[in-house]
Structures are given as structure tokens and as C-alpha cells.
C-alpha positions as CSV (number, residue, x, y, z in Angstrom):
1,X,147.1,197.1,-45.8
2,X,148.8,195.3,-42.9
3,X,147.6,192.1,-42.4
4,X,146.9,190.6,-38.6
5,X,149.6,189.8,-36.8
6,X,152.0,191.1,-39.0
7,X,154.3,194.1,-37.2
8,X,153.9,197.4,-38.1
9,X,157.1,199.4,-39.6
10,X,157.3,202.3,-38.3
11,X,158.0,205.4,-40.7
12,X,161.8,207.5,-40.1
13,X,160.1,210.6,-38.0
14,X,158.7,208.1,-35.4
15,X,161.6,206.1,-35.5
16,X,163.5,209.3,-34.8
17,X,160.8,210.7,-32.1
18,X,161.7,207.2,-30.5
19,X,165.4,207.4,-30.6
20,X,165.1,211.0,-29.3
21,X,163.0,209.7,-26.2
22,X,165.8,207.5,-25.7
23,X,163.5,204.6,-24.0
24,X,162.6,201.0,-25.8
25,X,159.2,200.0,-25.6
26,X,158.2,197.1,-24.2
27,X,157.0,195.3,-27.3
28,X,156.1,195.4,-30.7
29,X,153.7,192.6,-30.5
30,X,150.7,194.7,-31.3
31,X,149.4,196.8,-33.7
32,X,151.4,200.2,-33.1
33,X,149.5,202.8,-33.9
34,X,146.4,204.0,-30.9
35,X,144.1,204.1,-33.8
36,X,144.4,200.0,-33.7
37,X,141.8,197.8,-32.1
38,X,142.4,194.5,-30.8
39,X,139.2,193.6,-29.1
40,X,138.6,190.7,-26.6
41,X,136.0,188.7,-25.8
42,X,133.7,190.4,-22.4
43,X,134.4,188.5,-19.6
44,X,130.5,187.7,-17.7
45,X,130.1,189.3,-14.6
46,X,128.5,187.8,-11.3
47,X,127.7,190.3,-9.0
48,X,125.9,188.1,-6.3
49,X,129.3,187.3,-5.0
50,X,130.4,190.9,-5.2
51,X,127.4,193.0,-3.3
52,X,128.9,193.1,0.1
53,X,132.3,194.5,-1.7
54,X,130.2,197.2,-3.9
55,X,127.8,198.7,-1.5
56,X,131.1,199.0,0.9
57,X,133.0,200.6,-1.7
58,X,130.7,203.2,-2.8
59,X,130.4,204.0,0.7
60,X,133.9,204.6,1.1
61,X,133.5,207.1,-1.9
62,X,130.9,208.6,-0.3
63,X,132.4,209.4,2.8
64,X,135.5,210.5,0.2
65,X,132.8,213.0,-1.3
66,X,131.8,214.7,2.2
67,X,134.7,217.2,2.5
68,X,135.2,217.7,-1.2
69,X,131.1,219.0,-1.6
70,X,131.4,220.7,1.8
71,X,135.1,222.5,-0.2
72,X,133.0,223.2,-2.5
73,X,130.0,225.1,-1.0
74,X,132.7,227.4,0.9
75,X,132.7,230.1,-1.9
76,X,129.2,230.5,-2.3
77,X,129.3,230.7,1.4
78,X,132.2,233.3,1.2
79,X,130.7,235.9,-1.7
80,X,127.7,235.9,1.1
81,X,130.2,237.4,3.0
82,X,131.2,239.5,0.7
83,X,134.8,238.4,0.1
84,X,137.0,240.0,-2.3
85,X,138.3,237.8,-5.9
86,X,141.4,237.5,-4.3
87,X,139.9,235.7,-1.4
88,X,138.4,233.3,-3.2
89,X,141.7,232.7,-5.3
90,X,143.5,232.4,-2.2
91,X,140.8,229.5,-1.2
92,X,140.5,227.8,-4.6
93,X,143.4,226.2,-3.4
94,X,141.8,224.4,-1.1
95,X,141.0,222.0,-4.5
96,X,144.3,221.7,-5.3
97,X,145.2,218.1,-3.1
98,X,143.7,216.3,-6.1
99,X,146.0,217.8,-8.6
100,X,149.3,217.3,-6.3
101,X,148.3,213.7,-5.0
102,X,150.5,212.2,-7.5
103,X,153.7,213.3,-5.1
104,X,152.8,211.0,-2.3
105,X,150.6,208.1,-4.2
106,X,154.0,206.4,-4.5
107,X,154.2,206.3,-0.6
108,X,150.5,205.3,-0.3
109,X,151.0,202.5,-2.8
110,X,154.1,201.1,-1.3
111,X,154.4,201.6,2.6
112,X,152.2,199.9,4.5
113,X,151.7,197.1,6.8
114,X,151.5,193.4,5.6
115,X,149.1,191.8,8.7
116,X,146.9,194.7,8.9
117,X,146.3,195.2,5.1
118,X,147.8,197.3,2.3
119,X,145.3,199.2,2.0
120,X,143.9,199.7,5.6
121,X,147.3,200.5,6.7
122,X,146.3,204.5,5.2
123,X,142.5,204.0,5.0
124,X,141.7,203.4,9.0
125,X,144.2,206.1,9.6
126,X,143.4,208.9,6.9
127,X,139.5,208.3,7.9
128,X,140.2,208.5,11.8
129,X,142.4,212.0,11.5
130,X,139.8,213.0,8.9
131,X,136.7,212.5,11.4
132,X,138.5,214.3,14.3
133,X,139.4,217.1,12.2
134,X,136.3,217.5,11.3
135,X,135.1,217.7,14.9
136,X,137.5,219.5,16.5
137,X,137.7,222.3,13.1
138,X,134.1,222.5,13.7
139,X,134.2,224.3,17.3
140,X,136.0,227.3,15.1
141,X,134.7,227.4,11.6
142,X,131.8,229.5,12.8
143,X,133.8,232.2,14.6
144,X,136.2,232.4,10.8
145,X,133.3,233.1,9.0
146,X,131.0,234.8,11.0
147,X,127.6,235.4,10.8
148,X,127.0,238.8,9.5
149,X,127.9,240.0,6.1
150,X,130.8,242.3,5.5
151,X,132.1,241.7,9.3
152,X,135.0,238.7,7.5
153,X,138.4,239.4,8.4
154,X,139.7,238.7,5.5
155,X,143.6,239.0,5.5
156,X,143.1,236.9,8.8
157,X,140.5,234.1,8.6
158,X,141.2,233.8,4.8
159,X,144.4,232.2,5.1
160,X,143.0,230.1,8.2
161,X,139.8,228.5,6.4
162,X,141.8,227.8,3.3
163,X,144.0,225.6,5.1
164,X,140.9,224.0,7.3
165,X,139.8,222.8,3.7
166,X,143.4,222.3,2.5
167,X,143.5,219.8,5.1
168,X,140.6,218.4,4.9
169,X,140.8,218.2,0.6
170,X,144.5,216.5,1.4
171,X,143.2,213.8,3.9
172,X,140.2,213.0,1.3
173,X,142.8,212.6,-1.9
174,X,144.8,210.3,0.2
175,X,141.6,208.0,1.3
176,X,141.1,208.5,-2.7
177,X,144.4,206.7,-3.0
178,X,144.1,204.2,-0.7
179,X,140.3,203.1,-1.7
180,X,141.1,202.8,-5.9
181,X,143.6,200.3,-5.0
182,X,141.6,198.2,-3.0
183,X,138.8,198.3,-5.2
184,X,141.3,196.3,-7.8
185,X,141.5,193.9,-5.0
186,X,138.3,193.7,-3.3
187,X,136.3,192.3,-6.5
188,X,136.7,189.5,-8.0
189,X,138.3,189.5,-11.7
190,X,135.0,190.0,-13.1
191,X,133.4,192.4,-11.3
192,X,136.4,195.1,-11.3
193,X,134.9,197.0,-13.5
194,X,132.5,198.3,-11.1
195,X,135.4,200.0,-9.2
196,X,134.8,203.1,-12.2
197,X,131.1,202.3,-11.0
198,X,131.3,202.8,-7.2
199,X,133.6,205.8,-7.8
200,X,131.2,207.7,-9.5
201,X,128.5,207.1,-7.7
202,X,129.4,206.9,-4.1
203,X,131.7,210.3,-4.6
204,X,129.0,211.9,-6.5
205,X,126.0,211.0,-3.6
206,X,129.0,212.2,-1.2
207,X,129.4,215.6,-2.8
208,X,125.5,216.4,-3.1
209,X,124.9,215.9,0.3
210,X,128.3,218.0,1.2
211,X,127.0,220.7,-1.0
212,X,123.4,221.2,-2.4
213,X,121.9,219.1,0.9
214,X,123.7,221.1,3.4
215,X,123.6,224.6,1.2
216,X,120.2,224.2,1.4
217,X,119.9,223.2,5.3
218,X,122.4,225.8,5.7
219,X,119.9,228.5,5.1
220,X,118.0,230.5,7.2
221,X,115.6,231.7,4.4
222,X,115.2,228.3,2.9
223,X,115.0,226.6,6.5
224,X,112.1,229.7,7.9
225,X,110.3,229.1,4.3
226,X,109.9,225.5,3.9
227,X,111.9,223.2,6.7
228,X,110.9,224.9,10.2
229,X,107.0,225.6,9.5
230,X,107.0,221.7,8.1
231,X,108.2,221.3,11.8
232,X,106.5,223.2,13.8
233,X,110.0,225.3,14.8
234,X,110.0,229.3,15.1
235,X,112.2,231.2,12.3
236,X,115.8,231.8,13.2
237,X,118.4,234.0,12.2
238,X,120.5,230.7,11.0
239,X,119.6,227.7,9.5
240,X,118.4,224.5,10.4
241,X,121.8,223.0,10.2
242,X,124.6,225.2,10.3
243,X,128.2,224.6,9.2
244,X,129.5,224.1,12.3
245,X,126.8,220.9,13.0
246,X,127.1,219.6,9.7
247,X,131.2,218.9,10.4
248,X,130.4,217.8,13.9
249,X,128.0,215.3,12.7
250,X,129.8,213.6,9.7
251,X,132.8,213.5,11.7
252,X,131.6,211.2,14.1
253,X,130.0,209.2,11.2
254,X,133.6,208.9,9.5
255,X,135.1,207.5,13.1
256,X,131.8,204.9,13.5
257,X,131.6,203.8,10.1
258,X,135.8,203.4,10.1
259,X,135.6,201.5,13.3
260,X,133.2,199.2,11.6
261,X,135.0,198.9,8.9
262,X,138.5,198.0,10.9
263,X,136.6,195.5,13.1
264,X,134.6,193.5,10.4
265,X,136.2,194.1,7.1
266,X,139.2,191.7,6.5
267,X,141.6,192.5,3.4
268,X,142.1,189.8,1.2
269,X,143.3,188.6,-2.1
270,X,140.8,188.3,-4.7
271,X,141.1,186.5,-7.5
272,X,141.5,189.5,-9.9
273,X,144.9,190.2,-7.2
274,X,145.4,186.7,-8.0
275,X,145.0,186.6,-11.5
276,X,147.4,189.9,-11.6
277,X,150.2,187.9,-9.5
278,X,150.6,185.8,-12.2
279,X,151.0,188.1,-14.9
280,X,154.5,190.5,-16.0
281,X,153.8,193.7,-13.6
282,X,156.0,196.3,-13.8
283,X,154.3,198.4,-11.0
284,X,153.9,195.3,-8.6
285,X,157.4,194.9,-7.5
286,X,158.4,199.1,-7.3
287,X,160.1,200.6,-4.7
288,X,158.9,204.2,-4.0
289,X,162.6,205.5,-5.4
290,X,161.9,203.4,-8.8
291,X,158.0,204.6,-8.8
292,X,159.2,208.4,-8.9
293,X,162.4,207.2,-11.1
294,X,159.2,205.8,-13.5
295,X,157.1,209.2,-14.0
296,X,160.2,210.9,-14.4
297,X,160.9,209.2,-16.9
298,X,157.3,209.4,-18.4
299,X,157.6,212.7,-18.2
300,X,160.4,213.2,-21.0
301,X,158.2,210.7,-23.4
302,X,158.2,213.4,-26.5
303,X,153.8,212.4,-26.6
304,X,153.7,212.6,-23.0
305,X,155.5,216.1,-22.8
306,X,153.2,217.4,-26.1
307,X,150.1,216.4,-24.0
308,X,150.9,218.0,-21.1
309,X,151.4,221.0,-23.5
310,X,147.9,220.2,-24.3
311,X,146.6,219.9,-21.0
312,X,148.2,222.6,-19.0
313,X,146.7,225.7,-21.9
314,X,143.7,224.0,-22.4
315,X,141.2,225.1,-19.7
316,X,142.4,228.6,-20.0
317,X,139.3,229.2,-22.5
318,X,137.2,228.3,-19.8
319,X,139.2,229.8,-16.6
320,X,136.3,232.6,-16.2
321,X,133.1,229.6,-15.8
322,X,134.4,229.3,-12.3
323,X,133.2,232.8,-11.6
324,X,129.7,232.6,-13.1
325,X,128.1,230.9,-9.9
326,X,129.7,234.0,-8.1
327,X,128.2,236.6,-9.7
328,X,125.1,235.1,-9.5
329,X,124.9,235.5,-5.7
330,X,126.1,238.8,-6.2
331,X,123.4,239.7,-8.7
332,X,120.5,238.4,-5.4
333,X,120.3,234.8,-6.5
334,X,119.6,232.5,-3.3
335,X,122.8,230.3,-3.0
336,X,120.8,227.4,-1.7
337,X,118.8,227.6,-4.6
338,X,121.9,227.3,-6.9
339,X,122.7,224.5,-4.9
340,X,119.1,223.0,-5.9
341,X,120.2,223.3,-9.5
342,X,122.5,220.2,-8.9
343,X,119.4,217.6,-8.2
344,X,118.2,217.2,-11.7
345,X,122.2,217.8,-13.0
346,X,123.3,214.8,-11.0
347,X,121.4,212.0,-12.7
348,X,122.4,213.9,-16.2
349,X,125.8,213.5,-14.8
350,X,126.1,210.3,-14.4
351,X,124.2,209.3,-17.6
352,X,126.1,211.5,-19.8
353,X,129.4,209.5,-19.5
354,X,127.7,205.8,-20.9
355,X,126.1,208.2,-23.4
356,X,129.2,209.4,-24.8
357,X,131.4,206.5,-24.0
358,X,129.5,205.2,-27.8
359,X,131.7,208.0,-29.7
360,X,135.1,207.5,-27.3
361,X,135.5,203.5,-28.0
362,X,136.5,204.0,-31.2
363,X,139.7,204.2,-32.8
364,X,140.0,208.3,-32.6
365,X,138.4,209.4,-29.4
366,X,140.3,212.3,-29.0
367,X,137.9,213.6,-32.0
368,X,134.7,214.4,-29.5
369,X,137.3,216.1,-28.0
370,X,138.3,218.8,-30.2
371,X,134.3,218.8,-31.1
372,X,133.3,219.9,-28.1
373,X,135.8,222.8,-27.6
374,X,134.1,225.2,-30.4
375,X,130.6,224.7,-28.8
376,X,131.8,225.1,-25.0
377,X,133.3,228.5,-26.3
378,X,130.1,229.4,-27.3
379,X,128.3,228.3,-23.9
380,X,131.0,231.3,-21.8
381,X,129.4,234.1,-24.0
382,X,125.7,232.6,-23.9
383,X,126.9,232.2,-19.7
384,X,127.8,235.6,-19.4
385,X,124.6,237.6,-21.3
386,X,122.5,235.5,-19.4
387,X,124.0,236.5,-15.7
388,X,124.0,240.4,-17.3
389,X,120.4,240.2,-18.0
390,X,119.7,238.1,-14.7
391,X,118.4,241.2,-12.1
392,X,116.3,242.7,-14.9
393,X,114.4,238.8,-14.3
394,X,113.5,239.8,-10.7
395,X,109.8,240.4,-9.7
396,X,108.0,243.1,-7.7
397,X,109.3,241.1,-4.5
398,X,112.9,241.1,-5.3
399,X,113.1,237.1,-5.7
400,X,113.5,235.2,-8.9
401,X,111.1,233.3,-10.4
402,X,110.6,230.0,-11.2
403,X,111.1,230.2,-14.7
404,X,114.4,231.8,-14.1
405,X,115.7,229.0,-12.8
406,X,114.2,226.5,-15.6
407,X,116.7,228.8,-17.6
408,X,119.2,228.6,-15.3
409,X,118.9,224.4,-15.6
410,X,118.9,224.3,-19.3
411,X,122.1,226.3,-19.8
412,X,124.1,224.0,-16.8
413,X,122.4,220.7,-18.8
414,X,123.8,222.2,-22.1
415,X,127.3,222.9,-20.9
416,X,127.1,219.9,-19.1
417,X,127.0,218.0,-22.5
418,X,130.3,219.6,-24.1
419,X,131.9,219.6,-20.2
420,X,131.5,215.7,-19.8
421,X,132.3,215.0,-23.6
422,X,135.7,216.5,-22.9
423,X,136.0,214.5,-20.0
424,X,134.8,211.3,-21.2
425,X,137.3,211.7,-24.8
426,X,139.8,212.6,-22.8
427,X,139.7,209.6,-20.4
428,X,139.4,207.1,-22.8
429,X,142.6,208.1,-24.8
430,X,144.7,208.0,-21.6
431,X,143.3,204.4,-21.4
432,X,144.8,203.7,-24.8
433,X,147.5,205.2,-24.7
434,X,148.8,204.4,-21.2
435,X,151.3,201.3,-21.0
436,X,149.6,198.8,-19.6
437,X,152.5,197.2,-17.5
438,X,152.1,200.5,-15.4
439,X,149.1,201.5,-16.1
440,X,148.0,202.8,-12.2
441,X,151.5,205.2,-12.9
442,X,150.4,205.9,-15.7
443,X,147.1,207.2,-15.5
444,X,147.5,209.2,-12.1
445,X,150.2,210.7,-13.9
446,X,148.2,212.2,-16.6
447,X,144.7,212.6,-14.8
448,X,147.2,214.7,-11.9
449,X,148.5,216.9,-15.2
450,X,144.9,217.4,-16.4
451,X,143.8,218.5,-12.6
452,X,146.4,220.9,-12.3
453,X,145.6,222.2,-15.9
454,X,142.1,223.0,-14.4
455,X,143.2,224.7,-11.0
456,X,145.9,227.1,-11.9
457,X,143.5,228.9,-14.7
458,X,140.7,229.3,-12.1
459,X,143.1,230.4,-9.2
460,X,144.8,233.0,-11.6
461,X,141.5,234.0,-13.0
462,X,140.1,235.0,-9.8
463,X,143.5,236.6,-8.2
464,X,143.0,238.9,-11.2
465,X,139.9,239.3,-11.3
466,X,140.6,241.8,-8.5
467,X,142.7,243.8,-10.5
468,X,140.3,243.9,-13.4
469,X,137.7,245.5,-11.5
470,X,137.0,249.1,-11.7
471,X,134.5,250.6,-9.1
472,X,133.8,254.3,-8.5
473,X,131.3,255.8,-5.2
474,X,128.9,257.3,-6.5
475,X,126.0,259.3,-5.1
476,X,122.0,259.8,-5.5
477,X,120.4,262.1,-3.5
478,X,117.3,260.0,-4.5
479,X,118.5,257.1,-2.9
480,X,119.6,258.4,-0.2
481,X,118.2,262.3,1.0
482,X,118.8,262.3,4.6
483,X,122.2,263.0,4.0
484,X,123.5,266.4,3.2
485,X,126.3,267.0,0.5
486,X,128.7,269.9,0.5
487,X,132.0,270.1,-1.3
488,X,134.3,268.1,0.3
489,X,131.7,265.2,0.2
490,X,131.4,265.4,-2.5
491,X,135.3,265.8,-3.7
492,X,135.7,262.9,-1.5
493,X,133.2,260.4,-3.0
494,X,134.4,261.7,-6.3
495,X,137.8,260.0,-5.5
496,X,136.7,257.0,-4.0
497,X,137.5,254.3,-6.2
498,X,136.3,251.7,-3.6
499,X,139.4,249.4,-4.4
500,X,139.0,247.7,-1.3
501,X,137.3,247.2,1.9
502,X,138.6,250.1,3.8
503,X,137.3,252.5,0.7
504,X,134.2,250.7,0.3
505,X,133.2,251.5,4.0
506,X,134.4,254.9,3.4
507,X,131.9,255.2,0.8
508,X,129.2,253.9,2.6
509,X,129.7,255.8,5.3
510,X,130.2,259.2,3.3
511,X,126.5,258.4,2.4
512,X,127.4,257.0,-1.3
513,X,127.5,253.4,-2.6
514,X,130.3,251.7,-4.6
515,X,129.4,251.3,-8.8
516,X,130.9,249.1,-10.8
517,X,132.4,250.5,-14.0
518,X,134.4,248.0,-15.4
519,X,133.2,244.1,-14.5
520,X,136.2,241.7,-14.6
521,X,133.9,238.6,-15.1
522,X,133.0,239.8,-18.8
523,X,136.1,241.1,-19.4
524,X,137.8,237.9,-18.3
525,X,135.3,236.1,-20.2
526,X,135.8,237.6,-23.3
527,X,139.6,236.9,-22.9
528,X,139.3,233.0,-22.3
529,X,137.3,233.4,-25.2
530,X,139.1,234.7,-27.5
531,X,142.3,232.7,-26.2
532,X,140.1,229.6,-26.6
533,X,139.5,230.4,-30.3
534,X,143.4,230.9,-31.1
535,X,143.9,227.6,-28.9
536,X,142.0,225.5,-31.1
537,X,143.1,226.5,-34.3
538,X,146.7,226.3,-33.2
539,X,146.8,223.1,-31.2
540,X,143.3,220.9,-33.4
541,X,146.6,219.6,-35.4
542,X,148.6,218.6,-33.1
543,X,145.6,216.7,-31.0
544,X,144.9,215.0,-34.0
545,X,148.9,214.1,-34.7
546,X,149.0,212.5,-31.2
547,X,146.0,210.1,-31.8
548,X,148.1,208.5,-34.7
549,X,151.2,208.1,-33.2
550,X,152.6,204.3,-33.1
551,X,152.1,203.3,-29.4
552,X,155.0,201.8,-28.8
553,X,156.3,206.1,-28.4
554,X,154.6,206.0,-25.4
555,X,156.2,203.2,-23.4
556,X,158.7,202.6,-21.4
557,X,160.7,199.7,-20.3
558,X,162.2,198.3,-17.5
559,X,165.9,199.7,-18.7
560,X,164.5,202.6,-18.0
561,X,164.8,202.5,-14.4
562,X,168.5,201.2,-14.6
């Protein structure tokens, strides 16, 4: 057994795995392997000096959330409208910002200007183009989607919205940047902590009332059932807040509330900034050349590159969930009521991660991981029969009931368990494994891999989704007897595969409607499945191989960027 403080000899394969990566590590000081613990003493925290600093900074995150939960109401808005799977693929990457930010976080990090602040000199900015976007995009985002079903010009407006939101997702993963560094130096040593705190939080009010608050304002049947009679208003066609208001009016709060902050908010050294100075920082004294010189580097790290393995196939078992809230709407279920869905989530969403934090502290907490993977499998096929049997829950009315949606909760809060416990594991071995001398590399490096693993399944998923699809017109005189058939109708609508817009019309107008024979959600979701399965059974040992690597095989040294 090795004793404290004694060094660790590492065995000949990682000795070799270390030669091969061809980069020293910066010491050997420690215990080597990540299953080691070295635990220190908490340090106390005072908030009473810090309250100012925290409200301000979950503010800043909530302003950050605004355009990513307004992103993220757009395809509920767009299957509404009746878009095509390949619309929605082409807007998915709209979210993609987040998983690309890591290509200019070196510029954000080191460019800036020394009397106005390093971090203001991109916040004010970012927040000021942000807020006029936002107004001036909102004078045409109304006229791209238009207000009647099956009237979107899609080969058009498609390509136009998804860079509106592009934008908008870009501007909002710079401000990301900008505000995670200045939380390091905006509280004190002990308080900075609560930068995790204020992210969560702030970004997660943000993206509730960018989503479910303005879903649900957004609605005319919501806003003529409940909102306008509490008023004393007439119905309306729209609702009480449409899209085009919404941007109007949180752009002008993002160029007040940035004012405010440029006038009265001074950037200063803490003492945690202080403290930092006076410690061996790699990442401090980085040009932008050496910063991208660094991650490629990191890059080539054998681990690094069998993670990355790891985290680019990973979400492929899930690629299909991204569809579920899609064909929801298409089976009749109110959007605005999905959107509802997220009130009682949110508070299970924040809680979850100090739940499961317990099981990740430990010496293995890649092991929740690979746990969850198994039972999230499970929670696509229980997804899926549940949104097949959903229209046979409708009631004499044609609405759901309320019931319905209780169901509908208990599945998300389920898969909400075994989505967060991935998250949380996964987090907390980056923070063990990263090298602590470039630690803010470090991490953005592997939380950018683990976005991107997320996006390109969902993007792909729907582009084929598409493709997977197999419709046929069909007819029913039942359904529809005021129109004659004869022959050539009929030979016609037997042709008709309704493949796209232009036949689906045709079909319509012929006197038929479009069937689906062949529904590329389930098949999809039966493929991720089954993918997922093979996935963890070929890759549960490797996982486990990674968390008992010494950690000096992750670092890197300064010779590297020589």
C-alpha cells in the first residue's frame, strides 16, 4: 500500500502511454492516479461582502439565458408551421455557438482593454449589439414565420431565421465567455464558488422566461382561455405577447441594464485575482498563439483523445429524444402547454445536481456515469410508446386531459434523473482530471467536445429523419364525400407519396390527405437504441480504464509550448 507522501511508480504501459504522448507532466508531487483523494480543509464563506457581486452576476446569466430559451422555443414554434425534419435540422444549428465557442475564447480571454476592464472590454460590447439585434431582428421575424400554418417558405425563411438565432446563440456564448471570467474575479476568494451558483440559476430563470413564459404568452389559445378574460381584453387571432414584442422588449432591457452596468459597475481585483497572482499560472501569462498552441496540444494527450472518442459516439443512443417534443405537437398537444411542463422540472433541475454531486465526489465518478446509460436507454422506448398511444388520450373535445399531462411530468422527471446523473459524473471527472495550472483551457476544451457530441447526433437525426419518412395520399370518401372520384383521381392519389410540400398540396387538393406509413421517429428511436446497447458494452471498459489512469497522463507542461 503506498504510504502518504510517498510517489507513486508508475507501471511500463503508462510509462509507455506517457512516452507516446510525448509531453512531461508538471509534477509528480501527488498521488497519480484520479482515483486519489487529497482533501483540504473548506475554506468559510462570507457572503455579506459578496451580495452586490452575486445578485449582479446571476443577472448577467439571466440576460445570457434570454436568447438561448427564446432558440429554443423556435421549433416548437416551427412544427406549428408545419416545417419539414430537414428544416428543423437546418435550424438546430442555431445551438451550435456553445459547442464552437472554444475557437474564439482565446481571443475573449486575452484581448481587451486594460483601463476599461478585461472583462467589460467584450461584455458592454457583446450586450449592446445583442440588444439592437434583438430590436431591429424583431421588425422581420414575424413576416419569416408567418402567421398561418402551412404558408412558411421554407427553402427561403429557413436559412434566414436560422442565422437570426445563429447570431443571436453566438453573441450570448461570447457574453458566456466574458461573464465566467469575471465571476473568478468579482468574488472574493471565498465566495467563488458561487460563480457555478449564479450560472445555474441566473441562466436557468433566463431560459424559462425565453421559453415556457413567452410559449405560453405567445399563444392565442392560452392568451383567449386564461390571460385576456382575466383582463377584460377581446380574443385575438395572436397572442398576448407575440414574438416580435417579446425581442423588442428584452432588447431594450439588454441596452438599459448594460448601460447601468458600464456606468456604476467598476472592474476590480479581488482578492481571489489576488490570491491567483501569487501562485504558478500557466494560463495567466498566454498569448492567444500559445493558448491555441496549448489545446492542440491537449488534444493529442492519448486520455484526452480516448475521451473525445467517448464523448463524440456517446449521445448517438439518445439522438432521437430531440424529436419527441415534436411529435408531440404533431400528435395535437398545445405547445404552450409543453412549455408549462418546464415549471415543476426547473426546481428538479436545479436540485438534482447537489443530489447526485454525493455519488460524483468520490474517487470513481465516472461510475454514475456508465449507471445511468442502461436506464436512459430504457426511458427512449418507454418515450416513444407513450407519444404512440398519446391521441388515443384525447377526449370528446379534442384536448388532452389533465391527467395526460401528470404522465407527461413523471416521464420528463424520470429522464431527468439519468440526464442530469450523466451530466453531473461527467462534470466532476473533467474537474479531476483537468491540469490545474490550465484548468479554464482545460475545461472549455472538454465541456466544447462534449457540446458538440450532443449537437451533430440531433442535427443528423433530424436531416434524416426526412428521408426515413414514408407517407402515401390516401383517400375516404367518408371523410370527405363532396368530392367525386374517377380514374385518374384516383391513379393520381395512388401515386402521391406526399414527399414534400408541393405533393402534399397536391394531395390535399385532389381531395385526399397524406398517411404516414413508415414514422422515422420510432424507427430512429429504435436505432439509437440499439446503437446505445452495443455502445455500452463496447466502450463500459474503456470508461472504466480512463478513471484509473495515473494523472500525471493528462498533463502538460510548459515545454510543451516551446
Amino acid at each position: 500500500m503506498k504510504r502518504p507522501g510517498q510517489k507513486r511508480v508508475l507501471s511500463k504501459e503508462e510509462t509507455a502511454l506517457l512516452e507516446k504522448s510525448n509531453l512531461e507532466p508538471l509534477d509528480y508531487s501527488e498521488d497519480e492516479s484520479i482515483s486519489s483523494s487529497n482533501p483540504k480543509q473548506p475554506v468559510k464563506q462570507n457572503l455579506k461582502k459578496d451580495y452586490k457581486n452575486i445578485a449582479l452576476l446571476m443577472f448577467l446569466y439571466f440576460l445570457q439565458g434570454i436568447p438561448l430559451g427564446l432558440t429554443g422555443s423556435l421549433p416548437f414554434i416551427l412544427t406549428s408551421r408545419k416545417v419539414s425534419y430537414a428544416d428543423q435540422g437546418t435550424f438546430s444549428f442555431a445551438f451550435w455557438p456553445f459547442s464552437l465557442k472554444l475557437l474564439w475564447a482565446p481571443i475573449v480571454d486575452s484581448i481587451y482593454f486594460k483601463k476599461f476592464g478585461r472583462r467589460k472590454s467584450w461584455l458592454i460590447p457583446i450586450q449592446y449589439i445583442l440588444g439592437a439585434f434583438m430590436i431591429i431582428f424583431s421588425g422581420y421575424i414575424k413576416d419569416l414565420l408567418n402567421e398561418k400554418p402551412g404558408d412558411f417558405q421554407s427553402h427561403h425563411d429557413i436559412y434566414m431565421i436560422t442565422g437570426i438565432f445563429f447570431m443571436f446563440t453566438f453573441l450570448a456564448a461570447t457574453q458566456d465567455i466574458a461573464v465566467d471570467g469575471w465571476a473568478l474575479t468579482m468574488l472574493s476568494k471565498e465566495n467563488v464558488s458561487w460563480g457555478s451558483t449564479c450560472n445555474t440559476v441566473g441562466q436557468t430563470a433566463g431560459w424559462f422566461v425565453g421559453n415556457v413564459l413567452f410559449l405560453t404568452i405567445e399563444s392565442a389559445d392560452f392568451s383567449n382561455k386564461y390571460i385576456r378574460p382575466f383582463l377584460g381584453l377581446e380574443e385575438q387571432s395572436y397572442g398576448i405577447c407575440p414574438i416580435d414584442k417579446f425581442m423588442y422588449f428584452f432588447g431594450l432591457v439588454f441596452l438599459v441594464s448594460t448601460t447601468l452596468v458600464l456606468i456604476f459597475k467598476k472592474e476590480e481585483e479581488s482578492d481571489s485575482e489576488f490570491e491567483s497572482k501569487k501562485e504558478v499560472s500557466l494560463e495567466e501569462n498566454l498569448t492567444v498563439t500559445q493558448t491555441y498552441k496549448l489545446m492542440w496540444k491537449i488534444l493529442w494527450l492519448v486520455p484526452v483523445k480516448k475521451m473525445i472518442l467517448i464523448l463524440m459516439t456517446v449521445k448517438i443512443g439518445f439522438a432521437a429524444e430531440s424529436m419527441g417534443y415534436l411529435k408531440m405537437i404533431e400528435n395535437g398537444v398545445p405547445k404552450e402547454k409543453l412549455g408549462l411542463l418546464a415549471v415543476p422540472l426547473t426546481p428538479l433541475q436545479i436540485i438534482l445536481p447537489l443530489l447526485l454531486s454525493r455519488y460524483t465526489n468520490g474517487t470513481h465518478p465516472l461510475d454514475l456515469y456508465i449507471k445511468a446509460i442502461p436506464y436512459r436507454l430504457v426511458m427512449n422506448l418507454v418515450g416513444a410508446a407513450w407519444i404512440y398511444f398519446t391521441p388515443s388520450f384525447k377526449d370528446s373535445n379534442n384536448e388532452y386531459p389533465l391527467y395526460y399531462f401528470a404522465l407527461c411530468l413523471l416521464i420528463n422527471s424520470i429522464q431527468s434523473i439519468f440526464t442530469y446523473s450523466m451530466f453531473v459524473s461527467q462534470m466532476a471527472f473533467f474537474a479531476k482530471v483537468s491540469d490545474k495550472k490550465i484548468g479554464g483551457t482545460y475545461m472549455t476544451f472538454l465541456n466544447t467536445i462534449t457540446n458538440m457530441g450532443g449537437n451533430w447526433p440531433t442535427t443528423t437525426a433530424l436531416y434524416l429523419a426526412n428521408y426515413l419518412n414514408a407517407k402515401k395520399c390516401s383517400y375516404d370518401q367518408l371523410v370527405n364525400p363532396s368530392v367525386q372520384m374517377n380514374s385518374t383521381v384516383l391513379e393520381q392519389i395512388n401515386k402521391n407519396l406526399c414527399s414534400n410540400d408541393v405533393e402534399s398540396q397536391n394531395c390535399v387538393n385532389l381531395g385526399g390527405f397524406c398517411v404516414t406509413k413508415i414514422d422515422a421517429f420510432y424507427v430512429e428511436t429504435l436505432a439509437c437504441t440499439l446503437f446505445g446497447v452495443v455502445w455500452i458494452l463496447s466502450f463500459r471498459k474503456l470508461m472504466y480504464n480512463l478513471q484509473d489512469m495515473p494523472k500525471s497522463l493528462w498533463k502538460i507542461s510548459k515545454k510543451a509550448l516551446e
